[in-house]
N, C-alpha and C positions, 0 to 999 in steps of 0.2 A: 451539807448544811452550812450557811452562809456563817462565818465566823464573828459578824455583828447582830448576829441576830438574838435578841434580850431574852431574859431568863427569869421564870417567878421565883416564887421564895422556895417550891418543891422540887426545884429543877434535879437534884440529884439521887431522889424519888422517882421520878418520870425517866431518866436516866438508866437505873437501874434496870426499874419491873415494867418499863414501856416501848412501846415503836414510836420514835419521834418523827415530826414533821415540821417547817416551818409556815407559820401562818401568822398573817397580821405582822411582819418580824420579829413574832417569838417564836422560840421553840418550843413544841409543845406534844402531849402522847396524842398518838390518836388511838390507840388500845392499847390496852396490857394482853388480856388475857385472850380477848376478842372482840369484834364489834354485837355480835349476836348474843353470845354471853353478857356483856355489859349492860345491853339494853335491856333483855329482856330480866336483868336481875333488876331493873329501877320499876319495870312496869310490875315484878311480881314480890320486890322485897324491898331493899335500897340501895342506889350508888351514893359516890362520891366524885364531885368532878372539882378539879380546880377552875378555875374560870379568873386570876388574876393578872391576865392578861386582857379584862375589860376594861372601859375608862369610869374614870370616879369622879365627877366633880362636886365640893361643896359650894352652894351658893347662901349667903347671908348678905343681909342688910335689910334697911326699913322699905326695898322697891322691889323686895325677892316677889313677892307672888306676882306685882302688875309685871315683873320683867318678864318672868317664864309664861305668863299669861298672854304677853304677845309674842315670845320667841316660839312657842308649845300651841298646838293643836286641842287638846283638852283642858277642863274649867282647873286651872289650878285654884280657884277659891272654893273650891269643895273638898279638898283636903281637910281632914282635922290631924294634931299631932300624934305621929305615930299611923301614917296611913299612907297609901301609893295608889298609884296608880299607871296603865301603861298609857306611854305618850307618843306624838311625833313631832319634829321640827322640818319645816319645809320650805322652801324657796319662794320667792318672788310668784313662782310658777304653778307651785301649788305641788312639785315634786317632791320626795320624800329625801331628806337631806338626813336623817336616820332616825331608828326609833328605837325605845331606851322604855327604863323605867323609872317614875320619879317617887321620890318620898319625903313626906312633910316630916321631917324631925321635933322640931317646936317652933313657933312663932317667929319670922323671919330668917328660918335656916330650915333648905331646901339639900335635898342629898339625888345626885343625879346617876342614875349608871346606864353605859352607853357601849355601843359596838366596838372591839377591839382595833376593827381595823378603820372605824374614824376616829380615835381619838382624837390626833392633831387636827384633824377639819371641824370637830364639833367643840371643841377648845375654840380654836380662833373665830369659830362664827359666835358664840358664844359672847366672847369678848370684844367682838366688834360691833354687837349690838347691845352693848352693857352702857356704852358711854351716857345715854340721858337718862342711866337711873342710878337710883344711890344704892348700889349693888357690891358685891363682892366675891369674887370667882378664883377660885381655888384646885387646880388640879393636884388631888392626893391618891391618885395611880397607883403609884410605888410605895405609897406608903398606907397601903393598908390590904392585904390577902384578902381573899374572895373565894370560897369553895361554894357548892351548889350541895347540898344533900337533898335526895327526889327518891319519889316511891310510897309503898302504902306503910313501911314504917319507919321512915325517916323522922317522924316525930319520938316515937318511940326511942331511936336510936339517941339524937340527941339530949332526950329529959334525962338520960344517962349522967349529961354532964358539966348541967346547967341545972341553975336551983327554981330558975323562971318555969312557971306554969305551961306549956306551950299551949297548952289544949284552950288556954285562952286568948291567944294570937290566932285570930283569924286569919280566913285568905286578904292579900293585900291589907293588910294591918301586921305592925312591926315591933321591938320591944330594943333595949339596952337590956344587956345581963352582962354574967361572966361566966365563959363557955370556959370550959378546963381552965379557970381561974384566970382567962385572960378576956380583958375588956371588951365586948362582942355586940354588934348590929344585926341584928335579926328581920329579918323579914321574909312571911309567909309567901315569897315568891318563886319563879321557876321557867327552864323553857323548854319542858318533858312534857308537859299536859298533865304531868302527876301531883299531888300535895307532898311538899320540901317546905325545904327553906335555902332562902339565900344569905351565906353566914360572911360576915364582915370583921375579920380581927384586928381591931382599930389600932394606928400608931405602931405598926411593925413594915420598917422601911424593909423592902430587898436586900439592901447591904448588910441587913441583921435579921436572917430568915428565922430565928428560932425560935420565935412563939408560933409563928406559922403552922412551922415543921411538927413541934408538939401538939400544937390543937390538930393538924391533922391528922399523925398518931389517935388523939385521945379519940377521935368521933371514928377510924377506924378500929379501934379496939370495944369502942362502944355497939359497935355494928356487928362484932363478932357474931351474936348469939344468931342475927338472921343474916349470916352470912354474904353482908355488906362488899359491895364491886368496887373498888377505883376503877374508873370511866373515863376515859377518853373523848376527842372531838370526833369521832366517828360515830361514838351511839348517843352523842348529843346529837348531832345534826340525826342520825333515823328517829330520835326519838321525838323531834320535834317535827317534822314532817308527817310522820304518822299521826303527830298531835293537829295539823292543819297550821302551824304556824309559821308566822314568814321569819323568810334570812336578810339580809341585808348584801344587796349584790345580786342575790337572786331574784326573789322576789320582789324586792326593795330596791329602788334606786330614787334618781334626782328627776330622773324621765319616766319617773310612775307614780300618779297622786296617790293618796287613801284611799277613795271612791274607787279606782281603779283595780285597788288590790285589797276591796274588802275589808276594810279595816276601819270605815267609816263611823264605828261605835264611838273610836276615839276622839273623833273631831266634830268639836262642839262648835256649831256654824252661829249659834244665837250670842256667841260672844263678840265683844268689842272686838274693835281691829287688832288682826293676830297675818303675821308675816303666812300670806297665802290663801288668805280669806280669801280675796275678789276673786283670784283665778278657780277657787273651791265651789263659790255659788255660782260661777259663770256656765261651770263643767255639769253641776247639780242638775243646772237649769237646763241645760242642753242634751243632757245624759253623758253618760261612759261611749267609747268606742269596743273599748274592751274591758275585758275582766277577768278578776282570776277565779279558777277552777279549780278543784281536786280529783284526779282522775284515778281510776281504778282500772287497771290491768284483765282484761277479762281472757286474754291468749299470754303463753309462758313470754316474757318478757322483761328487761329491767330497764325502765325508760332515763336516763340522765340528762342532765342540763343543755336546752340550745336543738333538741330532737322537735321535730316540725311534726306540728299539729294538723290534721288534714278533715273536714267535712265534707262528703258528696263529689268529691273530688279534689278539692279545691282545700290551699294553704287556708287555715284560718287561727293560728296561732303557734307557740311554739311551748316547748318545755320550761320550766322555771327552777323545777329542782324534782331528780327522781332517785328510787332509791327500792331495792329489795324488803317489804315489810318483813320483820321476824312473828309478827303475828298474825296478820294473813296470811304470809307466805306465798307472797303474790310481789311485783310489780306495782308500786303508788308512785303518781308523782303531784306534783301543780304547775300549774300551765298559767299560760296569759292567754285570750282567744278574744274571739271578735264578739261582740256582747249578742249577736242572735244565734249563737253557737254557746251558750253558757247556760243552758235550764239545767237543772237538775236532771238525772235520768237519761240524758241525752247520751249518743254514743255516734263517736271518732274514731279517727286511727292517727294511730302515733310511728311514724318511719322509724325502725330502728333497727339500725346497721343495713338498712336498703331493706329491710323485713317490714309489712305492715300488720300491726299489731292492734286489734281491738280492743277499745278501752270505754268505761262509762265513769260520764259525771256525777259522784256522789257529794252528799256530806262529809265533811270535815268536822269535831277527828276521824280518821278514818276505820277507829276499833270502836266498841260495846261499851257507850258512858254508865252504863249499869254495873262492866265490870271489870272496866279500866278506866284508869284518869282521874283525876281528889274529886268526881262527885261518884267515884264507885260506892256501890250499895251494898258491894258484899266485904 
């Protein structure tokens, strides 16, 4: 483990009861107890993951929404306060430069949270396209913790220890409270596919981890009753794969639009000029070459990143991120393929380890929205 590599506020938590790993330049668990166990406690009860090793920026001033409105792929003027939404920021090119999620806090004060491992890149691009507006950009990283609570009673677990109503925070709608009596950010977000929250405990630098340490005590001991997981980066990532949703690096880069990776909900093309417009309706107009896919395992296999996607013979994409489901107990991955290789229902083969394995293109998530994921019914 690299001896510069930075440390959140739980570091001697994750030290103890964890397997570390360095990622993005922190250290961080990728399980305690197990990857399978972890996940499959969020899909059927609740975890607990730290995640303050994301980036935080606050942006204020009287130019906050026209700025993020041309730095950002979606309508920042349909925020109201206390609301989010997911976003993208993209290049000249129309490439994904990363994607994050934004939240309108009050009128002219915008709160951004963004991938760990661009922090320093979406900072400086940030501030390099701040200068003709009357803006104000703020990296508060380090000083403010970040846990993820996810799962079907993560609400439950929390009203434990907060006087806030949560059952009236919507999805994507956010609140101010005080969680075990410390000053806290809420919001009804997550990147499990499950209903959470993403908790913020505001003004607690690193160099003074203890309110940290105690709120996440108190939402672990609040989780007692339905026997609540600390989580690791290992059944975040299966767990958000199984949900259909992208990573950054994998799925995501600077050499892959929105259109390209599916994601085009986001980006609102009927807005004013926004960095990546022209090349977005150029691509629209002419279509995808490719596209992403979620593929399904149909022979014992477990496909991973950069394994070569094959139609009729012939290369026509490759892997993006794959991974053993603990709830199919199958083989999923997502791919990138050549856009007549992309229907639904379709079936490829995916090389792995010189083996050719049968696979079909389904829907994403890839589990039962009736009885997994925050629109579960049961």
């Amino acid at each position: 483990m690299s001896q510069e590599s930075k440390k959140t506020h739980l570091h001697k938590f994750h030290k103890q009861r964890g397997k570390l790993t360095s990622f993005a330049n922190f250290e961080m668990p990728v399980w305690y107890e197990g990857i399978i166990p972890e996940h499959l406690a969020v899909r059927d009860r609740v975890g607990i993951f730290d995640v303050t090793h994301m980036g935080r920026v606050l942006i204020t001033g009287s130019d906050g929404e026209a700025f993020l409105n041309y730095v950002t792929v979606n309508d920042v003027s349909a925020l109201t306060p206390l609301s989010a939404h997911y976003s993208i920021m993209c290049n000249e090119e129309g490439g994904i430069k990363d994607d994050f999620v934004l939240s309108k806090i009050e009128k002219d004060r915008f709160f951004m949270v963004y991938n760990a491992s661009n922090r320093a890149k979406n900072y400086s691009w940030l501030k390099e396209h701040a200068t003709q507006f009357n803006v104000k950009i703020v990296d508060i990283s380090d000083h403010v913790a970040m846990f993820a609570v996810q799962g079907p009673k993560a609400q439950e677990t929390l009203q434990k220890v907060t006087s806030t109503d949560l059952s009236e925070v919507k999805r994507f709608k956010c609140t101010w409270t005080e969680l075990a009596g410390f000053k806290t950010f809420l919001s009804r977000t997550g990147y499990t596919g499950e209903d959470g929250f993403e908790v913020f405990i505001w003004d607690t630098p690193t160099s003074k981890p203890e309110k940290a340490v105690d709120a996440w005590n108190a939402i672990l001991q609040a989780g007692k009753q339905f026997d609540i997981a600390p989580c690791g980066l290992g059944a975040r990532d299966t767990l958000r794969l199984e949900a259909g949703m992208c990573l950054y690096g994998n799925e995501l880069d600077e050499e892959t639009t929105p259109l390209e990776a599916r994601i085009s909900f986001a980006v609102k093309l009927q807005k004013e000029n926004f960095i990546g417009k022209e090349a977005l309706l150029k691509q629209k107009d002419k279509g995808v070459k490719r596209k992403r896919v979620s593929l399904k395992m149909l022979d014992r296999g477990i496909p991973r990143q950069n394994h070569k996607v094959y139609k009729d013979g012939k290369e026509t994409g490759e892997i993006t991120s794959g991974t053993f489901s603990p709830l199919l107990k199958r083989g999923i991955a997502m791919a990138l393929v050549q856009s007549d290789h992309a229907k639904r229902g379709e079936e490829v083969i995916v090389k792995i380890r010189n083996q050719e394995v049968n696979a079909q293109i389904v829907k994403s998530p890839f589990y039962a929205t009736n009885l997994y994921g925050y629109a579960r019914k049961s």
